[in-house]
C-alpha positions as CSV (number, residue, x, y, z in Angstrom):
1,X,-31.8,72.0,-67.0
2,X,-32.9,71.2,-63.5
3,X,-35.0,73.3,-61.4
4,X,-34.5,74.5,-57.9
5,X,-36.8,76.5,-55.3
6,X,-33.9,78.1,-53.2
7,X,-35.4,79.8,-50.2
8,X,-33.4,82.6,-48.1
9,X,-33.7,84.2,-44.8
10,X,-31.6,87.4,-44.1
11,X,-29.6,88.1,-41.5
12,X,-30.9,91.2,-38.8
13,X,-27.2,93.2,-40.5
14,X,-28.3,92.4,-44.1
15,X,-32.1,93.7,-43.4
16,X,-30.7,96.5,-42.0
17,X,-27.9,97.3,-44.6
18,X,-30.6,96.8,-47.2
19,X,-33.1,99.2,-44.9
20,X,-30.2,102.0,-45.5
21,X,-29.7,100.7,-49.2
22,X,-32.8,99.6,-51.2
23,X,-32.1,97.5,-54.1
24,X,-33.7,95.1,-56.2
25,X,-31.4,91.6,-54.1
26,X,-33.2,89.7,-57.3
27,X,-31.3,91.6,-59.8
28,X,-28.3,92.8,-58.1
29,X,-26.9,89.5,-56.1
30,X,-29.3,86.8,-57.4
31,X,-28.4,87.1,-61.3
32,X,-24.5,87.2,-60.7
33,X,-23.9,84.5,-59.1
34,X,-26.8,82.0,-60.9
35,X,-24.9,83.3,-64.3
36,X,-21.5,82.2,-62.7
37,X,-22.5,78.9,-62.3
38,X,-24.2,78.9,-65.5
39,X,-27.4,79.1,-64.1
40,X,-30.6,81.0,-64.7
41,X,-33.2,83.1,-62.6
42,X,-36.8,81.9,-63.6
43,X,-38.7,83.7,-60.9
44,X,-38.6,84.5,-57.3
45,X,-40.2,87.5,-55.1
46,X,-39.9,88.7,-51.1
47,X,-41.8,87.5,-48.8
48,X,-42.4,87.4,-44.4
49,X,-42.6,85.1,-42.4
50,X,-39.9,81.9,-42.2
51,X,-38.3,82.7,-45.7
52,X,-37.6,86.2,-46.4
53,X,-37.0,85.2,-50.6
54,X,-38.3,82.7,-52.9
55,X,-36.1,82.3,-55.9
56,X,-37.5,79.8,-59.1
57,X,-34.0,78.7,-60.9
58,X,-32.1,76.8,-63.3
59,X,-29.0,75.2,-63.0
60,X,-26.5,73.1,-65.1
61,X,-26.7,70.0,-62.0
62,X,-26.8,69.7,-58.4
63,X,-23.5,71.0,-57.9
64,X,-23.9,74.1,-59.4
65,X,-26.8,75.2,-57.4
66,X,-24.5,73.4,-54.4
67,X,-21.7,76.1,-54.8
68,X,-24.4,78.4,-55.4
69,X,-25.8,77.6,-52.1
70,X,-22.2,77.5,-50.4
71,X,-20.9,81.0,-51.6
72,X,-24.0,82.5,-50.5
73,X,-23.9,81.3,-46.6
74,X,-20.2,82.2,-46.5
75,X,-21.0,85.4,-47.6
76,X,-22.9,86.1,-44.3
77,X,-25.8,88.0,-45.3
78,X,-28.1,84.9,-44.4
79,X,-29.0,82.9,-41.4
80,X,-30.7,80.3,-43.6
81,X,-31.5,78.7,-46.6
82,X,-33.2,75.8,-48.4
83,X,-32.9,74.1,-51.6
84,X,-35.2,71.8,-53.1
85,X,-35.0,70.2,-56.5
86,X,-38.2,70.4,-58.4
87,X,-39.2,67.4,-60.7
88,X,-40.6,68.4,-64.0
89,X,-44.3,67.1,-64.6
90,X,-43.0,64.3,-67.2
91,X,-40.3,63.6,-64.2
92,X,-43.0,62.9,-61.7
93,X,-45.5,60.8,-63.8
94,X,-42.4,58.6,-64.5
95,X,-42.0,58.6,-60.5
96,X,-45.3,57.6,-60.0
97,X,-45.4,55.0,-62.5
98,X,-42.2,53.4,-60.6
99,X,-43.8,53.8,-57.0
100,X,-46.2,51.1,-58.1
101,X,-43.6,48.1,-58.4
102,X,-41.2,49.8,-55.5
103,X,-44.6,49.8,-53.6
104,X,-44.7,45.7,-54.3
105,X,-41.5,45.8,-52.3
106,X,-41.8,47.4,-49.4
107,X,-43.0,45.9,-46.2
108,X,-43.4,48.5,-43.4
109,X,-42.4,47.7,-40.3
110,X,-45.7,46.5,-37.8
């Protein structure tokens, strides 16, 4: 299945709801919804700064972790997010070996 880093900052309400409310958001939001899309939760942890969670998952394809991504902004508990498919190491090598003849090809501008 592919991987995705999917990156969150909260919302000044949902810090504050979750100020009055401690909870594990890994276990108690995260897991639901990655299981209704088929998904699974590999990893992730809290962090400061631009991204206030870090989540390492699987999904079934891009649209999964797209509706994923969707539900979770209209729930209105974050002010951002990011997704970025990860390539597995095999999936990069083979990347690599194409850049060389794609490489051949391109002519920047001057």
């Amino acid at each position: 299945m592919p991987q995705y880093l999917y990156q969150l900052s909260y919302t000044s309400e949902s810090m504050a709801a979750q100020i009055k409310n401690p909870q594990d958001r890994l276990k108690t939001a995260a897991l639901p919804v990655l299981e209704a899309v088929g998904g699974k939760l590999l990893g992730g942890g809290f962090s400061f700064g631009e991204y206030d969670v870090a989540l390492l998952v699987e999904a079934p394809d891009d649209e999964a972790i797209a509706a994923v991504a969707a539900a979770v902004a209209a729930g209105g508990a974050v002010r951002s997010g990011k997704t970025t498919k990860l390539l597995s190491g095999d999936q990069w090598v083979s990347a690599l070996k194409k850049a060389a003849s794609v490489a051949a090809a391109y002519r920047p501008s001057k």
